[in-house]
VOPAGU-2260 file (C-alpha; in pm, 1 decimal, decimal comma):
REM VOPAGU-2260
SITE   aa  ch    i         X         Y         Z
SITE  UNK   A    0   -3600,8   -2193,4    1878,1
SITE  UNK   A    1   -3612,9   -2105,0    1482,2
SITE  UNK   A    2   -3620,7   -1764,6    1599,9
SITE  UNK   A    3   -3309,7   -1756,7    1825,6
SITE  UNK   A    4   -3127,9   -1905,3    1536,4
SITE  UNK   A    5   -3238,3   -1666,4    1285,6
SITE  UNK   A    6   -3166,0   -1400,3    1549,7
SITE  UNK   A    7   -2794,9   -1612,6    1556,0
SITE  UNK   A    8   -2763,5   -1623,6    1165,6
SITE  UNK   A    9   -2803,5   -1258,8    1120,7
SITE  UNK   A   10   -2584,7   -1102,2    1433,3
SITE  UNK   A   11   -2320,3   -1340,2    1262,3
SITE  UNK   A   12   -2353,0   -1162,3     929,3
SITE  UNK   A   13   -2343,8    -813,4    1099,2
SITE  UNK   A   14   -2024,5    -900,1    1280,1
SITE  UNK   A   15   -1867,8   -1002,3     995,0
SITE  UNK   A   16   -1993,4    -771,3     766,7
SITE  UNK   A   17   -1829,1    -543,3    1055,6
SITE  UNK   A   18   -1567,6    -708,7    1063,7
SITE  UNK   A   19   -1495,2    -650,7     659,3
SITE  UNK   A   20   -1570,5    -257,7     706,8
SITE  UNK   A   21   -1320,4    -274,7     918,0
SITE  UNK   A   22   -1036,3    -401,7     717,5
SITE  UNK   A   23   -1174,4    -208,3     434,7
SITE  UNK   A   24   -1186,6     130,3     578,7
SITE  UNK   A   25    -784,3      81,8     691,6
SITE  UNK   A   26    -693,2      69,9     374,7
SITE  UNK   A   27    -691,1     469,7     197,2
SITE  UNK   A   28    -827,4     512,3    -105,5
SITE  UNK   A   29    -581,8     644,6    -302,5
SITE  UNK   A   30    -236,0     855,3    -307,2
SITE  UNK   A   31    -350,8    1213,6    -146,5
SITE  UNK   A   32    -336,6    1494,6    -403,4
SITE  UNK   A   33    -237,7    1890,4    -388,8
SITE  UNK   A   34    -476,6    2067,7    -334,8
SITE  UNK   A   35    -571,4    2474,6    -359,7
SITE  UNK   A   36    -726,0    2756,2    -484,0
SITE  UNK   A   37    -636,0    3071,5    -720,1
SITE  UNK   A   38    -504,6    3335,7    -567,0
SITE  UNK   A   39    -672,8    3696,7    -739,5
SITE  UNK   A   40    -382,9    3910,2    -651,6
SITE  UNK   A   41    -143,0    3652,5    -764,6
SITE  UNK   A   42    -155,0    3758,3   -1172,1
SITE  UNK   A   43     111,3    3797,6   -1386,9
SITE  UNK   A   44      14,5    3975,6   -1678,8
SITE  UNK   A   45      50,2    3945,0   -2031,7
SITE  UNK   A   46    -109,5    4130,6   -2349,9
SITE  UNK   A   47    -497,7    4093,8   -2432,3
SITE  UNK   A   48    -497,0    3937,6   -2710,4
SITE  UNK   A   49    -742,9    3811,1   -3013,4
SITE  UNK   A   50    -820,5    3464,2   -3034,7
SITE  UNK   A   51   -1219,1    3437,1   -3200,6
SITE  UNK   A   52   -1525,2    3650,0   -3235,3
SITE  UNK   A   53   -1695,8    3764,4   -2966,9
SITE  UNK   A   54   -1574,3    3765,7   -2584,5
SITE  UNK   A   55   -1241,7    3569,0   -2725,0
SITE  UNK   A   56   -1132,0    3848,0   -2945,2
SITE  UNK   A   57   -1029,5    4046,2   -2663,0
SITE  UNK   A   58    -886,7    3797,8   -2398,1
SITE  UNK   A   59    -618,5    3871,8   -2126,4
SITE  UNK   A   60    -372,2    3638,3   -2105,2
SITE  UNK   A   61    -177,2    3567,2   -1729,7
SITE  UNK   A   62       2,0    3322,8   -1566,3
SITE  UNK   A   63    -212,2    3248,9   -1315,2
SITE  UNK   A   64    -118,6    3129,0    -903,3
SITE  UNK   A   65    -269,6    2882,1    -748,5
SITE  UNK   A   66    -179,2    2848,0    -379,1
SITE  UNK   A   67    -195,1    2498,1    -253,1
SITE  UNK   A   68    -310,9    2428,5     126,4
SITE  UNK   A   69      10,0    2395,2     255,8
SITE  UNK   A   70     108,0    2806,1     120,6
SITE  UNK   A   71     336,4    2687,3    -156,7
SITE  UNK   A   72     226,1    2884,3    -512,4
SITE  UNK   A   73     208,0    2754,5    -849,0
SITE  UNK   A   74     238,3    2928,6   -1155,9
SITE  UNK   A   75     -34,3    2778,1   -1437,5
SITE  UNK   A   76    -171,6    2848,1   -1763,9
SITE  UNK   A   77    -552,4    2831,7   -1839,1
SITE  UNK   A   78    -637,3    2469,6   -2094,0
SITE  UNK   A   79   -1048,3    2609,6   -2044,4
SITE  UNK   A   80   -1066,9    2940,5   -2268,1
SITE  UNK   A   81   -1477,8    2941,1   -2229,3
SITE  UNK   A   82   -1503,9    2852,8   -1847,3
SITE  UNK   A   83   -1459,5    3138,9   -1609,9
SITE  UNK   A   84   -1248,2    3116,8   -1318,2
SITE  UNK   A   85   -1384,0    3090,8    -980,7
SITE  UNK   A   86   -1164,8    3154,9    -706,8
SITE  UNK   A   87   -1364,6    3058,3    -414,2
SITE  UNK   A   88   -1363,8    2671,3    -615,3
SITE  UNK   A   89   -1122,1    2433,5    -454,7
SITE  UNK   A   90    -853,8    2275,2    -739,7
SITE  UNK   A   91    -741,7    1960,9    -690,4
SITE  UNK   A   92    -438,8    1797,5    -924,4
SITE  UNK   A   93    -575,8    1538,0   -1167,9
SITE  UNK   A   94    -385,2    1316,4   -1423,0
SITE  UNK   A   95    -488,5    1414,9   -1803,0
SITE  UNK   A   96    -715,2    1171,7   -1883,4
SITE  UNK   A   97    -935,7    1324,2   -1567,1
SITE  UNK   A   98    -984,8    1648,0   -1771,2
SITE  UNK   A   99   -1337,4    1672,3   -1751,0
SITE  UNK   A  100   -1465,0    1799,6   -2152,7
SITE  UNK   A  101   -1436,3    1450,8   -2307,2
SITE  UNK   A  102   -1485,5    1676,0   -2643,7
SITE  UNK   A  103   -1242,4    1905,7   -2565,9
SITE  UNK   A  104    -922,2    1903,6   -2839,2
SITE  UNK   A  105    -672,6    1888,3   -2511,5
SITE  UNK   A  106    -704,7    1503,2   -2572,3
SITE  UNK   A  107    -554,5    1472,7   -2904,6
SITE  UNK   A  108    -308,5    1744,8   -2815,7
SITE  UNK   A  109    -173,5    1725,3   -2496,8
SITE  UNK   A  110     131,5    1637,2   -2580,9
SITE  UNK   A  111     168,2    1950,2   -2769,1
SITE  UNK   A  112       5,7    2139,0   -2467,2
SITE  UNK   A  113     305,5    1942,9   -2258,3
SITE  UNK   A  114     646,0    2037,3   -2493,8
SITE  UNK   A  115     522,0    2396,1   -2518,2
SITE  UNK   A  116     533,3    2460,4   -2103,4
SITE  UNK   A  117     874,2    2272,3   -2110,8
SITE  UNK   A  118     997,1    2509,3   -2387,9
SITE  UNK   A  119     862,4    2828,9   -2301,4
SITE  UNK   A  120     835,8    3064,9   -2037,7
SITE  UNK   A  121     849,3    3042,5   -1753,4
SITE  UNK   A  122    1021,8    2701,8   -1752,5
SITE  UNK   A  123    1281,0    2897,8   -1985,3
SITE  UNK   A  124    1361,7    3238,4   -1893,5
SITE  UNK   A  125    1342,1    3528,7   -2100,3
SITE  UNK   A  126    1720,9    3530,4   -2200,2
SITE  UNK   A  127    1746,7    3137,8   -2277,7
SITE  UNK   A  128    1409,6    3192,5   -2517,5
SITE  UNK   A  129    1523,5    3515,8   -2719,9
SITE  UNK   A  130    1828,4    3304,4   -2803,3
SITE  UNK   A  131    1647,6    2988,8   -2902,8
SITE  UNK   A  132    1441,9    3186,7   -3124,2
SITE  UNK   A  133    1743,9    3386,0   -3260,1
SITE  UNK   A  134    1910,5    3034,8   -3310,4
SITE  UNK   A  135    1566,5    2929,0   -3504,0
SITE  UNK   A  136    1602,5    3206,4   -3720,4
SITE  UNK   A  137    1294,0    3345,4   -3607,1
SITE  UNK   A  138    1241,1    3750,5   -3613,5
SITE  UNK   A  139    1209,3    3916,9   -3316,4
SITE  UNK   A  140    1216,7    4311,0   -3297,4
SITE  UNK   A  141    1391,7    4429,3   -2942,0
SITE  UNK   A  142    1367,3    4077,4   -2783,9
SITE  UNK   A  143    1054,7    3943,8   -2554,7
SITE  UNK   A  144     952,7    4058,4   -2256,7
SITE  UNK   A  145     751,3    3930,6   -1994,4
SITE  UNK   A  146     411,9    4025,5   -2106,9
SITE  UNK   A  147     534,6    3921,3   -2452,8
SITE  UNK   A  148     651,2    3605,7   -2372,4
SITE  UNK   A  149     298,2    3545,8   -2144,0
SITE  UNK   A  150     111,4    3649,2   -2450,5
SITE  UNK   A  151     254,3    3409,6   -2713,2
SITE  UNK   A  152     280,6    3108,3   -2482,8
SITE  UNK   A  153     -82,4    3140,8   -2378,1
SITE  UNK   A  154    -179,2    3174,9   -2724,8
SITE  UNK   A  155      13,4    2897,3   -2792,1
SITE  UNK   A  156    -145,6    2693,0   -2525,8
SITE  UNK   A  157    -498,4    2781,0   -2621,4
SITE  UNK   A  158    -438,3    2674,6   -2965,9
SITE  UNK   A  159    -425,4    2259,1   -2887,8
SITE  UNK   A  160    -621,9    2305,3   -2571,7
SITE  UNK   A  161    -927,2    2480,5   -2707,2
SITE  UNK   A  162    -859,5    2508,2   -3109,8
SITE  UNK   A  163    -872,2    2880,0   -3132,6
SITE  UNK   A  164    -611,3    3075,1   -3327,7
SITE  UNK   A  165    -432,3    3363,6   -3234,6
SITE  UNK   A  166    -544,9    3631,0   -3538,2
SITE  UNK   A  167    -248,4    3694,3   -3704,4
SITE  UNK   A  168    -379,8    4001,2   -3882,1
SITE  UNK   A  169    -435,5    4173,4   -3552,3
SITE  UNK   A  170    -297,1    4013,8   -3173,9
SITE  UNK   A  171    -343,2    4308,7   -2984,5
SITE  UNK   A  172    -716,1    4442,1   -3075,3
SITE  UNK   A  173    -707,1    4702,9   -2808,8
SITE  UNK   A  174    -300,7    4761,6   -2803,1
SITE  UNK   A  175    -134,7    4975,3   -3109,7
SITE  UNK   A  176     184,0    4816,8   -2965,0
SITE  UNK   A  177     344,9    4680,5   -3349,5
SITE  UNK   A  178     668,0    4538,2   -3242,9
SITE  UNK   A  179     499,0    4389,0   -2954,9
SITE  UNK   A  180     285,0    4193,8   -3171,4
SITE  UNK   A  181     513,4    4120,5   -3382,0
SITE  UNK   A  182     755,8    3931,8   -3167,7
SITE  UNK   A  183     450,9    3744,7   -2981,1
SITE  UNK   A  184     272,7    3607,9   -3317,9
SITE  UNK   A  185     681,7    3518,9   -3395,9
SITE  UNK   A  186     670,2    3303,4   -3020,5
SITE  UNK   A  187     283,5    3171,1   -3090,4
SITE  UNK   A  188     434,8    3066,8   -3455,9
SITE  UNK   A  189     715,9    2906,3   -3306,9
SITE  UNK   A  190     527,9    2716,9   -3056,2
SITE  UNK   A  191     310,9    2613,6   -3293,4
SITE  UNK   A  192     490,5    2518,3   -3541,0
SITE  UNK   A  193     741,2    2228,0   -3699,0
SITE  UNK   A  194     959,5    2259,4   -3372,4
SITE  UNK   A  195     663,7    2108,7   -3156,6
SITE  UNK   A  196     718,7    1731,5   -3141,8
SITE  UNK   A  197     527,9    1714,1   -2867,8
SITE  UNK   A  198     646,8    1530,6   -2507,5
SITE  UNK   A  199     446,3    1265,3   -2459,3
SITE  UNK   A  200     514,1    1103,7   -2159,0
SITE  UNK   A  201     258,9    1244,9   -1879,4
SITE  UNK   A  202     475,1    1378,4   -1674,0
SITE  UNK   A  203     553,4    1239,1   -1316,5
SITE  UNK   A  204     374,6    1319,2    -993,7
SITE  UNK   A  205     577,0    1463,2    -712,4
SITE  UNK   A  206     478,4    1159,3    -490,0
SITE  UNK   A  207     282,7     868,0    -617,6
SITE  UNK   A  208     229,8     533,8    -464,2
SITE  UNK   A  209      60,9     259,1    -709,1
SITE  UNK   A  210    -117,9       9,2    -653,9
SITE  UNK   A  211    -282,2     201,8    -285,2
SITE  UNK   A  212    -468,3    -138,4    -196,2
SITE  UNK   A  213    -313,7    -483,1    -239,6
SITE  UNK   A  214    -402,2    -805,2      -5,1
SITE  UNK   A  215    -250,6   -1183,8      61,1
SITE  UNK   A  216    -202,2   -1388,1     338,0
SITE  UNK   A  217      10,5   -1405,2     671,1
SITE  UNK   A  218     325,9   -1507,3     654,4
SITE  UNK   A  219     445,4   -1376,6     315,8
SITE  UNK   A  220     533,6   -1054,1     177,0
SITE  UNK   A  221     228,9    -860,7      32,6
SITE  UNK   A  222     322,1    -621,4    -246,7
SITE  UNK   A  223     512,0    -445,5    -467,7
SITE  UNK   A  224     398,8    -106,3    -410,7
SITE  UNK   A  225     583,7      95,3    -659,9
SITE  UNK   A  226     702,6     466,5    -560,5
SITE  UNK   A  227     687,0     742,1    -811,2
SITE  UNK   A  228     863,0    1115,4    -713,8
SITE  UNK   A  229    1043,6    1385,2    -823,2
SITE  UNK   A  230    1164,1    1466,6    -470,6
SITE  UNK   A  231    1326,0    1289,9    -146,0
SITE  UNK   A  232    1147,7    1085,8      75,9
SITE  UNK   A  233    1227,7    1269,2     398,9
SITE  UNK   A  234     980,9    1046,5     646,8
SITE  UNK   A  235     807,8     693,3     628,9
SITE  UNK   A  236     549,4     626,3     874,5
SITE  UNK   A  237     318,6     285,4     909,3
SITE  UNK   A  238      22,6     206,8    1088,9
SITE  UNK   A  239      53,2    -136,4    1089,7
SITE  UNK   A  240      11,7    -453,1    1420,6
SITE  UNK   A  241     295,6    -559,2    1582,8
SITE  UNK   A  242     591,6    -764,0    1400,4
SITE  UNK   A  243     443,5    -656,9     993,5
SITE  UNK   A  244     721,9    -403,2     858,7
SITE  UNK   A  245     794,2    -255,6     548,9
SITE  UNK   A  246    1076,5    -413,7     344,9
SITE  UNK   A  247    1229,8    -402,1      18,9
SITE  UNK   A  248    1233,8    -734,6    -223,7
SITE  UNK   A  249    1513,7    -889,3     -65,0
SITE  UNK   A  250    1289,3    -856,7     289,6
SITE  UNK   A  251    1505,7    -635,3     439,4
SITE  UNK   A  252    1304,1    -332,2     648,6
SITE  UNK   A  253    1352,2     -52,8     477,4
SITE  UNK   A  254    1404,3     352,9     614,6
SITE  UNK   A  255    1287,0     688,3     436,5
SITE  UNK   A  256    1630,5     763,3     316,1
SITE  UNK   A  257    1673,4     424,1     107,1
SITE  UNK   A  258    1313,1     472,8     -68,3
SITE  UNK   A  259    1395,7     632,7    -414,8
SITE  UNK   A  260    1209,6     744,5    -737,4
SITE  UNK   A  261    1071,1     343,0    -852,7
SITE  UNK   A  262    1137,9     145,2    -532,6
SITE  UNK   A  263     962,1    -121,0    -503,6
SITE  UNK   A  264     805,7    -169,6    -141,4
SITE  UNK   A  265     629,8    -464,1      14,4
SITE  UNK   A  266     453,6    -552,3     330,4
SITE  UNK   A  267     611,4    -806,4     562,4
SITE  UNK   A  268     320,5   -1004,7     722,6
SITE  UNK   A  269     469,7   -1276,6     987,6
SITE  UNK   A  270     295,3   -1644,9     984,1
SITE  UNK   A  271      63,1   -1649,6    1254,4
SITE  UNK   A  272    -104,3   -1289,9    1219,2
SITE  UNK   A  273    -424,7   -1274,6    1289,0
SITE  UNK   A  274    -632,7   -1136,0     999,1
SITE  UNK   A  275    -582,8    -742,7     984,2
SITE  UNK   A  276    -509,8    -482,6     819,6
SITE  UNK   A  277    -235,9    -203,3     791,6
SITE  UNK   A  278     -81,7      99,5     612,8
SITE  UNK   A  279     166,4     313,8     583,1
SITE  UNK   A  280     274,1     659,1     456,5
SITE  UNK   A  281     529,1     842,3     284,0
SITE  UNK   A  282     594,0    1226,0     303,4
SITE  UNK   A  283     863,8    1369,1      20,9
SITE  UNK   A  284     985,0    1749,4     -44,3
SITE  UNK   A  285     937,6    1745,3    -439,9
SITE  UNK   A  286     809,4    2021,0    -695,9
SITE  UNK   A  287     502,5    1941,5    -904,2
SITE  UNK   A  288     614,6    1873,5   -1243,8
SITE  UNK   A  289     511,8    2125,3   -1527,9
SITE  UNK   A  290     225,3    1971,6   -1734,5
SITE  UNK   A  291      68,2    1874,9   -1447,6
SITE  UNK   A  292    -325,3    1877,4   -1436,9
SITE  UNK   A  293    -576,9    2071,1   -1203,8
SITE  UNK   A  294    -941,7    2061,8   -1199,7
SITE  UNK   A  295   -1234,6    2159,7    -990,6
SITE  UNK   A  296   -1277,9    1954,0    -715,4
SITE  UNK   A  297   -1678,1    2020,7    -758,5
SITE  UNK   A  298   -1655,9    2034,8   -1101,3
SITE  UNK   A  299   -1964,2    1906,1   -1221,1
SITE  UNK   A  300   -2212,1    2090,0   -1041,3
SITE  UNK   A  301   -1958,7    2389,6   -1001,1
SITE  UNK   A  302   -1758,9    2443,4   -1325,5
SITE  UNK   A  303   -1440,3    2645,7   -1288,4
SITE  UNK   A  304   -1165,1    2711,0   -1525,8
SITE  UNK   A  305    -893,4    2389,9   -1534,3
SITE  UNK   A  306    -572,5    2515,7   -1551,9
SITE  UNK   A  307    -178,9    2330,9   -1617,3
SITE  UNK   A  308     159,4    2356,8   -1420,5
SITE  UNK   A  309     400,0    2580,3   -1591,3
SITE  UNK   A  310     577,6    2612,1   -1278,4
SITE  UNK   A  311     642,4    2575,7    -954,9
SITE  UNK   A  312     816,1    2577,4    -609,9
SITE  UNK   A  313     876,6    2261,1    -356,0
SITE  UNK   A  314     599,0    2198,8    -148,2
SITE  UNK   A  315     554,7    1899,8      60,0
SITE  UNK   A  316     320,9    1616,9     -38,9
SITE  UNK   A  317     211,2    1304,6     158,2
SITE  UNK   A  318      91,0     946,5      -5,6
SITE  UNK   A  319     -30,6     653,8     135,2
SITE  UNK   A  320     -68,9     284,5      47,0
SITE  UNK   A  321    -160,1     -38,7     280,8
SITE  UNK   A  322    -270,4    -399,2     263,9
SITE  UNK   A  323    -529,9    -654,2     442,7
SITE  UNK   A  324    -435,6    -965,3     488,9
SITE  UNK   A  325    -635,5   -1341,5     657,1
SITE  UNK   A  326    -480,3   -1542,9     895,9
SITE  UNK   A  327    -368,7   -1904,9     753,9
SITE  UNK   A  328    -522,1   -2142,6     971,0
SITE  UNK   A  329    -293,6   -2487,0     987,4
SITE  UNK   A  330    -531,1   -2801,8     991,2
SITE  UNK   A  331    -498,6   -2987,7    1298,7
SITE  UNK   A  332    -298,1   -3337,0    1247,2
SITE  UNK   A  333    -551,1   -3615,3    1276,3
SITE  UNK   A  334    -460,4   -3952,4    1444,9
SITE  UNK   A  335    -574,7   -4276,4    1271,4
SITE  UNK   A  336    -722,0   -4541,3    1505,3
SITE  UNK   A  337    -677,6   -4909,5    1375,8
SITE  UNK   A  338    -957,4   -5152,7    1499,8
SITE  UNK   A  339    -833,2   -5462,7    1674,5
SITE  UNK   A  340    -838,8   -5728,3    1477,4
SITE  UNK   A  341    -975,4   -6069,1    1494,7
SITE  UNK   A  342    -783,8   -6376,7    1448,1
SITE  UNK   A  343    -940,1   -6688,4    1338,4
SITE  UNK   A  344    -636,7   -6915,1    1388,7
SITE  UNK   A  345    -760,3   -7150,8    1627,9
SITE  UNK   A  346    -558,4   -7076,1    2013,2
SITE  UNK   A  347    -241,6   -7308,2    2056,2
SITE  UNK   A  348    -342,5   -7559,4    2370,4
SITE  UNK   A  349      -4,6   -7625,2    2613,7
SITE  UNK   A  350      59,2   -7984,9    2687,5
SITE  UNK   A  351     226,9   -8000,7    3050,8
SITE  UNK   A  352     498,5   -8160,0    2994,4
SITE  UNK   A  353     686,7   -8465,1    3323,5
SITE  UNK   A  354    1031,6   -8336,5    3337,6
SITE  UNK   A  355    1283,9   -8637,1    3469,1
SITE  UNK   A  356    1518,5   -8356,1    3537,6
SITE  UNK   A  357    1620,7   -8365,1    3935,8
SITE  UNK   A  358    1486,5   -8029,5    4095,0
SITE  UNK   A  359    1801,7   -7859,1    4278,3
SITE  UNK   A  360    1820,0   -7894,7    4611,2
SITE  UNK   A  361    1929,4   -7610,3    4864,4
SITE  UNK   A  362    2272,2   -7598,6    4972,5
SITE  UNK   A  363    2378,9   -7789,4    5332,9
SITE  UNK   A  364    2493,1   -7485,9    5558,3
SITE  UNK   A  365    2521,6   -7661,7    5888,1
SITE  UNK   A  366    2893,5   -7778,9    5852,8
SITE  UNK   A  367    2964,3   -8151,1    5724,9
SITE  UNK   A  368    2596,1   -8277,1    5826,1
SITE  UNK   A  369    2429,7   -8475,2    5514,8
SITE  UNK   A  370    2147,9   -8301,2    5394,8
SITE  UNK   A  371    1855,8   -8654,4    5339,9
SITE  UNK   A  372    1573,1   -8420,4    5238,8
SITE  UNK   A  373    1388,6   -8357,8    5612,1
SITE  UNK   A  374    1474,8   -8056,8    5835,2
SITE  UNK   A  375    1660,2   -8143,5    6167,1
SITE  UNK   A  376    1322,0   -7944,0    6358,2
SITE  UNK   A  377    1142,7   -8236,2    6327,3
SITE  UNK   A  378    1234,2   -8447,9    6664,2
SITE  UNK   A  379    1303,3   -8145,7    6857,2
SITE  UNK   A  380     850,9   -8075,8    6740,5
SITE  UNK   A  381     753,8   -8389,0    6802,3
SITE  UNK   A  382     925,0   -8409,0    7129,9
SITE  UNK   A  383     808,8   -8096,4    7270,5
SITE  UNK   A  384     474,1   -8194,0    7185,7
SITE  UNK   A  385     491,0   -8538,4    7391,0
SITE  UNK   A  386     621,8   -8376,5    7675,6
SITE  UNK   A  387     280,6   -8128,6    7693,9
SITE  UNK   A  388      79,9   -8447,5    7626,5
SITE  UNK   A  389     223,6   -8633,5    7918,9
SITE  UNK   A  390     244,8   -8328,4    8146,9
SITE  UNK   A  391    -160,5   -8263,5    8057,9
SITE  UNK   A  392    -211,0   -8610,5    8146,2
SITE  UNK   A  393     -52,4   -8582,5    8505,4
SITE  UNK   A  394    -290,8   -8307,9    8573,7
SITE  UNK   A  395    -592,4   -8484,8    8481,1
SITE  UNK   A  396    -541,0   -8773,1    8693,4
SITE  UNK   A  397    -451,1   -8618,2    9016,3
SITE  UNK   A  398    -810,9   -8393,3    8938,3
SITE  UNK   A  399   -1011,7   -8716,4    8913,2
SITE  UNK   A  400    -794,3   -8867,5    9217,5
SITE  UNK   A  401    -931,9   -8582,7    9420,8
SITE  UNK   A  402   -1235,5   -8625,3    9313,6
C-alpha cells in the first residue's frame, strides 16, 4: 500500500512538473534578433592607415556588409581593432552593454562611438560633410572622397572604441597621397574633437517588445507589454485559447495598424479560463538604427571581430511576447445547518372545555313537516321488519303442523 502511494505521490509531481514545462516553454524567451554574417565581397574601401606599432600601423580601413538572413545588407564599422574577422561566424545584434571585452574603452565611450556614425559618413553624404567641415572652419584640400571620408571616420571610431590614435605625423604609411592625408587627419580631428558631445541615448531597436514574459490570473488583463520600433507594424499574430485577445488599456482588441512606436499592449484573459498559456507576435518593416551593436553569436569559444551599424536598408524583423496565466477557482457557497433546539418550557395541557352552545341542526327539506330530531325511516324499518317476523312465523308452524 505505502508503495502504491509513493508510486501516486511521485506520478503527481511529474504531471505537474509537466504540466509547468508546459506553460513555460509557450512563453519565448525573448524579442528575436537580426541575425547574419559578413559578406567578403561586400567591402567598401578606404585608405590603410597608421594607428600603433606593429600590425596596427598599417591597417585598412572599410565599411564593412553584413548580410542578415533575410538578404537585407548592412553597412558597419569595426569597434574590435585586434580581433580578426571571421566570415563563416554568425553575428547576431546585441545591445551595448552585451559587448563582450568588459575592459574594452567602448564602455566609457560609446556615446562618442554613437554621435560620430550619426555625423559622418555614410549617415551624411559626402556633399552634406565637406560643407559641415567648411562651415567648422576646418581645412580641407579638394574636398573628401569616399575612401577619405572611410579613412577618417574609421579612425575616428577606433579612437573611443579601442584607444589607438591615428599618427598624425604620418596616416598613410604605405600611400605618398599628401592632400589625402591631409583632409582625413582634418575629418579624424573633427570627429574627435570639441564638436563630439556624444549621443547618448542607445539608440532604438527596429522592433522590440519588453517585458517578453509577464503572468496573472483569469479574468483580468495581463500586461503592459510595451512596443519599441522604428518601423510599421504591418502584421500581428497570437497564439493564444479561445476568447483571450490582445487589447489596448482601455480593453479594446487591438489590429497591426493601431500598434505604434510605445503602445502599450495587454493580454485579455476571460474569468473562467482554465490555466494556460499564450503568445503572440508582431512583424514590422523598420531599418536598424545606426549605433546598433553586433557580436558573435559563438563568441566566446569563437572570437570574431564586433562590428556597429553605420547604415542600413529596411529589412523585416519579427518579435514576440506572451503570458501564463491560473484559473481562479470560486469557493463553493457553504450552507449552515442549525440544530433543533430543545425547549424546556414545560408543554401547555388543553382542558376540554362543555360548550352550552346549541349544535345547528340541518335544515327541514320535506315541505312544512316539523323537523323533532328522528328521521321519518324509522316506522317504515320497524314495520318491515315485523312483517318478516310474522311471515317467518307462519312458515314454522305449518312445518311442525305437518310434522
Amino acid at each position: 500500500m505505502a508503495s502504491r502511494l509513493k508510486l501516486a505521490r511521485a506520478g503527481a509531481a511529474v504531471a505537474g512538473a509537466s504540466v509547468a514545462l508546459m506553460l513555460t516553454a509557450a512563453i519565448p524567451a525573448g524579442a528575436e534578433s537580426a541575425t547574419g554574417n559578413v559578406d567578403p565581397d561586400g567591402y567598401v574601401d578606404g585608405y590603410n592607415v597608421d594607428v600603433g606599432d606593429g600590425k596596427l600601423d598599417n591597417i585598412a580601413t572599410n565599411l564593412i556588409t553584413l548580410k542578415l538572413d533575410d538578404g537585407t545588407k548592412l553597412q558597419m564599422y569595426c569597434v574590435e581593432i585586434e580581433t580578426r574577422i571571421k566570415p563563416e561566424q554568425g553575428m547576431v545584434e546585441k545591445p551595448w552593454d552585451s559587448y563582450p571585452n568588459a575592459a574594452s574603452p567602448f564602455h566609457k565611450n560609446r556615446d562618442k562611438i554613437n554621435w560620430i556614425l550619426h555625423h559622418s559618413f555614410p549617415v551624411v553624404g559626402l556633399e552634406a560633410l565637406n560643407k559641415t567641415l567648411s562651415d567648422a572652419g576646418v581645412p580641407l584640400n579638394d574636398g573628401l572622397d569616399t575612401k577619405e571620408a572611410i579613412a577618417g571616420t574609421q579612425a575616428a571610431v577606433w579612437h573611443y572604441s579601442d584607444g589607438k590614435d591615428l599618427n598624425a605625423a604620418n596616416p598613410f604609411p604605405k600611400d605618398d597621397k599628401p592632400k589625402a592625408e591631409a583632409d582625413v587627419l582634418a575629418l579624424y580631428k573633427y570627429l574627435t574633437g570639441p564638436a563630439n558631445v556624444g549621443i547618448g541615448d542607445q539608440p532604438t531597436p527596429a522592433l522590440s517588445i519588453s517585458p517578453t514574459d509577464l503572468s496573472g490570473k483569469a479574468g483580468e488583463k495581463i500586461g503592459p507589454f510595451t512596443v519599441t520600433t522604428t518601423g510599421d507594424i504591418e502584421k500581428l499574430t497570437t497564439k493564444l485559447p479561445e476568447g483571450v485577445k490582445v487589447v489596448d488599456a482601455q480593453g479594446n482588441e487591438v489590429t497591426a495598424q493601431a500598434i505604434k512606436n510605445g503602445a502599450q499592449l495587454f493580454l485579455s484573459v476571460p474569468a473562467g479560463t482554465k490555466e494556460g498559456a499564450g503568445t503572440f507576435e508582431l512583424s514590422a518593416s523598420a531599418a536598424l538604427d545606426t549605433g546598433r551593436l553586433f557580436v558573435g553569436e559563438d563568441y566566446e569559444n569563437k572570437p570574431t571581430q564586433s562590428l556597429i551599424v553605420a547604415i542600413s536598408e529596411k529589412t523585416d524583423i519579427v518579435a514576440s511576447a506572451g503570458a501564463k496565466w491560473a484559473e481562479v477557482v470560486v469557493p463553493p457557497t457553504t450552507t449552515t445547518t442549525t440544530p433543533p433546539t430543545t425547549s424546556t418550557t414545560p408543554p401547555t395541557t388543553t382542558v376540554p372545555v362543555t360548550s352550552t352552545t346549541p349544535v345547528p341542526q340541518p335544515k327541514n327539506t320535506a315541505g312544512d313537516l316539523p323537523n323533532t330530531g328522528a328521521s321519518i325511516f324509522a316506522p317504515i324499518v320497524i314495520g318491515v321488519v315485523l312483517v318478516g317476523a310474522g311471515v317467518g312465523s307462519l312458515l314454522f308452524l305449518r312445518r311442525r303442523k305437518r310434522a
